[in-house]
Structures are given as C-alpha cells and as structure tokens.
C-alpha positions as a Markdown table, in Angstrom:
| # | Residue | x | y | z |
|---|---|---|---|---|
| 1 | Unk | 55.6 | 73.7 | 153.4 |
| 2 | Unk | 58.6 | 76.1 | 153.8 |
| 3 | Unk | 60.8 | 73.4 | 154.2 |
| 4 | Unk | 59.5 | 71.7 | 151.2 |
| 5 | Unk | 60.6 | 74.7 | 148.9 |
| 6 | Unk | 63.6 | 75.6 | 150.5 |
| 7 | Unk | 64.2 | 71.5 | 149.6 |
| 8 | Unk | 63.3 | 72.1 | 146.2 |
| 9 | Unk | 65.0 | 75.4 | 145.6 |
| 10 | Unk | 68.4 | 73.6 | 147.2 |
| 11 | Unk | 67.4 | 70.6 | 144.5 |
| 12 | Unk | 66.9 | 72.9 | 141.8 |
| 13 | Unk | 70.1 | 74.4 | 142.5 |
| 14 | Unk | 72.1 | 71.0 | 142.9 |
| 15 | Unk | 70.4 | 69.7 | 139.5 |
| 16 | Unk | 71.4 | 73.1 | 138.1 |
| 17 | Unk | 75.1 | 73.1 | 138.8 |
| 18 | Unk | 75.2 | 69.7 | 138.0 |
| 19 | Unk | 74.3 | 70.6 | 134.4 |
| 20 | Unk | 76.9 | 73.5 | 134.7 |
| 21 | Unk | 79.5 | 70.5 | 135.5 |
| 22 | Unk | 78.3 | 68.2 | 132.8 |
| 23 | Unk | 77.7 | 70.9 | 130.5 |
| 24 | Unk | 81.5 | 71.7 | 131.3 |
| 25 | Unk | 82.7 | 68.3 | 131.2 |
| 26 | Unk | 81.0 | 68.4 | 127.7 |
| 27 | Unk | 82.6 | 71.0 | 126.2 |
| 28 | Unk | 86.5 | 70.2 | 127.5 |
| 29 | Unk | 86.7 | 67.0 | 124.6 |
| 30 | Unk | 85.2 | 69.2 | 122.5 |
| 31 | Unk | 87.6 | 71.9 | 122.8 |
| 32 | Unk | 90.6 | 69.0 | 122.8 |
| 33 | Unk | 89.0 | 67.5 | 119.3 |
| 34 | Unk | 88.9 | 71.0 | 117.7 |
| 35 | Unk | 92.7 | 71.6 | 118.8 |
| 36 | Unk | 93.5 | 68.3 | 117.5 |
| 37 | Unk | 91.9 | 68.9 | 114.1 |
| 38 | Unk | 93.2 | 71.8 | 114.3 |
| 39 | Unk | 97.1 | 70.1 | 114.7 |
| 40 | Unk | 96.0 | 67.2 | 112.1 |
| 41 | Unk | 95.4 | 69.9 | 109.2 |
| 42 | Unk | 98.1 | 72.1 | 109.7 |
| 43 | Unk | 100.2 | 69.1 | 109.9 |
| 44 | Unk | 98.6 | 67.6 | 106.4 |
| 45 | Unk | 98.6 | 71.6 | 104.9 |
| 46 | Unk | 102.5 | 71.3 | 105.8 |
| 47 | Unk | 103.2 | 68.1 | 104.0 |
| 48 | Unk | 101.4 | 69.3 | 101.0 |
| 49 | Unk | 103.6 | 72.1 | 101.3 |
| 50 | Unk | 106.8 | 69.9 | 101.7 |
| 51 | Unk | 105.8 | 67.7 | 98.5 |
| 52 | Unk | 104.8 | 70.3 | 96.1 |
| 53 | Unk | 108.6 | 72.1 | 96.8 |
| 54 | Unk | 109.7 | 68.3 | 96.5 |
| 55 | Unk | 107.9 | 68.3 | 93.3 |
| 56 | Unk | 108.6 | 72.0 | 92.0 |
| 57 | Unk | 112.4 | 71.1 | 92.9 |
| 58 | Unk | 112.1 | 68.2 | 90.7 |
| 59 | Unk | 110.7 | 70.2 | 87.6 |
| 60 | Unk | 113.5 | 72.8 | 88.2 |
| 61 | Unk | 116.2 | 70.5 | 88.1 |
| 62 | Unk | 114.6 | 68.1 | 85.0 |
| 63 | Unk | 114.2 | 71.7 | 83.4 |
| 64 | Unk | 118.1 | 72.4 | 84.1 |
| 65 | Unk | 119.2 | 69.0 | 82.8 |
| 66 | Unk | 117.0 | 69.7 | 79.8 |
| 67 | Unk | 119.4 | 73.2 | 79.0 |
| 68 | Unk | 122.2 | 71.3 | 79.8 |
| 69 | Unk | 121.7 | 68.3 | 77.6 |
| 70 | Unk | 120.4 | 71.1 | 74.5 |
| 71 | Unk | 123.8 | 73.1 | 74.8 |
| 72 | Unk | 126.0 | 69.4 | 74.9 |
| 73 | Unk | 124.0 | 68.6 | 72.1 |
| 74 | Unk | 124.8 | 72.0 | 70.3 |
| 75 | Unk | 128.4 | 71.6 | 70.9 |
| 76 | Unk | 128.5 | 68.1 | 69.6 |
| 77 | Unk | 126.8 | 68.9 | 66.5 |
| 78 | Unk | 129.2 | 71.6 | 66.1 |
| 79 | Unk | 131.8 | 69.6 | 66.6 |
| 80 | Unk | 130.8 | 67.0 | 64.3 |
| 81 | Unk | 130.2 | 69.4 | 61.8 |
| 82 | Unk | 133.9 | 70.3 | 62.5 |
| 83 | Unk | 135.5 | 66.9 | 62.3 |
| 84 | Unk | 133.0 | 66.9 | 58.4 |
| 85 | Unk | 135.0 | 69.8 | 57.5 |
| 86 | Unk | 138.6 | 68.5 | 58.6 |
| 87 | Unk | 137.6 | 64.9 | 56.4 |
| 88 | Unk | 136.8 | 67.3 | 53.3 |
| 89 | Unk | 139.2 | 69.8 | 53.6 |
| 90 | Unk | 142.6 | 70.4 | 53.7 |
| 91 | Unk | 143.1 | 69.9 | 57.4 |
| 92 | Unk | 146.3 | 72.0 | 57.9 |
| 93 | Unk | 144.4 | 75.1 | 56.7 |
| 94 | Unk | 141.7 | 73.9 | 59.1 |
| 95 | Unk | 143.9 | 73.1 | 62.1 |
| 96 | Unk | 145.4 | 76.5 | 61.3 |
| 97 | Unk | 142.0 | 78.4 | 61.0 |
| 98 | Unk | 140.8 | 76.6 | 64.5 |
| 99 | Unk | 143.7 | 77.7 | 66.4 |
| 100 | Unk | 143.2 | 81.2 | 65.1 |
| 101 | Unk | 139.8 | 81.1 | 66.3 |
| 102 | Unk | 140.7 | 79.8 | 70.2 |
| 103 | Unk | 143.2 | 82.4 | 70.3 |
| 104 | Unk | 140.5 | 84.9 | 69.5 |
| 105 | Unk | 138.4 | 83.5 | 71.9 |
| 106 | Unk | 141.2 | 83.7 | 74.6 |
| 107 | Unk | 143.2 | 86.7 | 75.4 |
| 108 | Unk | 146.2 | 86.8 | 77.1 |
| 109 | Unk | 144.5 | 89.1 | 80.2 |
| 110 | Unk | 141.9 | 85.9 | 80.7 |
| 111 | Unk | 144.6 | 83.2 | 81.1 |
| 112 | Unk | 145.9 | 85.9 | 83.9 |
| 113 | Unk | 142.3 | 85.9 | 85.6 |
| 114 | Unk | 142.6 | 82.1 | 85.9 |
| 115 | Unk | 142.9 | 81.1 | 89.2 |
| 116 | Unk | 145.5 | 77.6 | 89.4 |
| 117 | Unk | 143.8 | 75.1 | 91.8 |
C-alpha cells in the first residue's frame, strides 16, 4: 500500500508539473500576442501622427498661399486703380507724383543695406 501512494504522490507530482509546463507554454504566445499588439498600435498611433502633420502641413501652406494670393490681389487692384488714374489724368503730373512717392519709400541708407548678389 506504501508503494501505491508514494506511486501516486510521484503521479500527482508528474501531472502537476506537467500543468506548470503547459500552463507556461500557455502563457509564452500570450505574452508574444500582447507585445505584438502592443507594436501593431504604436505603429498605427504613429501613422495617425504622421498624417495628421501631413495634413496640418497642408492647411498651413493652403492658409499661406491664401495671404499670398490676398496681398497680389491688393497690389493689383492698386495698380489698376493706378493705370485708371494715369488714363484720366494728366500722366506727367502722375508719373511725376509716382516717382516722388518711390523715392519716399526708398532712402538713400536702404539702397546701401542692399546686398548685390
């Protein structure tokens, strides 16, 4: 009868560390899914990340050619307005009055700051 339990107990024990193994073997995928979900969203959280800057780089530059087409169109409608006058007027006194104004705009010490490329 001894030898019967110390059989079982050695059974019991085999059976148990069996489980231990499988139980391990179990939780080693389990562990490699999690790290690989875990690698499969930072990867997706990064390429959201890389298309909204896309995208935001996109609206700044649309919102840059948008200033830039509003000031051309300022200066064109100024200078329409301009070449109006010169057809009405007397265009010497215009030409005249023009000139005046660039050379108020410009001083002598700004041509100096200009660098000659």
């Amino acid at each position: 009868m001894q030898e019967e339990e110390e059989e079982q107990a050695k059974m019991k024990e085999s059976v148990s560390s069996q489980k231990d193994v499988a139980l391990e073997e179990m939780t080693i995928p389990t562990a490699r899914e999690a790290q690989e979900q875990a690698k499969a969203k930072t990867l997706e959280k990064h390429e959201q990340l890389c298309e909204l800057s896309r995208a935001l780089a996109v609206l700044a530059s649309a919102s840059s050619v948008s200033r830039e087409r509003e000031e051309f169109l300022r200066l064109v409608k100024k200078e329409v307005g301009t070449t109006k006058l010169f057809l009405i007027c007397d265009p010497i006194h215009l030409i005249l009055r023009a000139y005046q104004g660039m050379t108020s705009l410009f001083s002598v010490s700004s041509f100096n700051n200009l660098a000659v490329t």
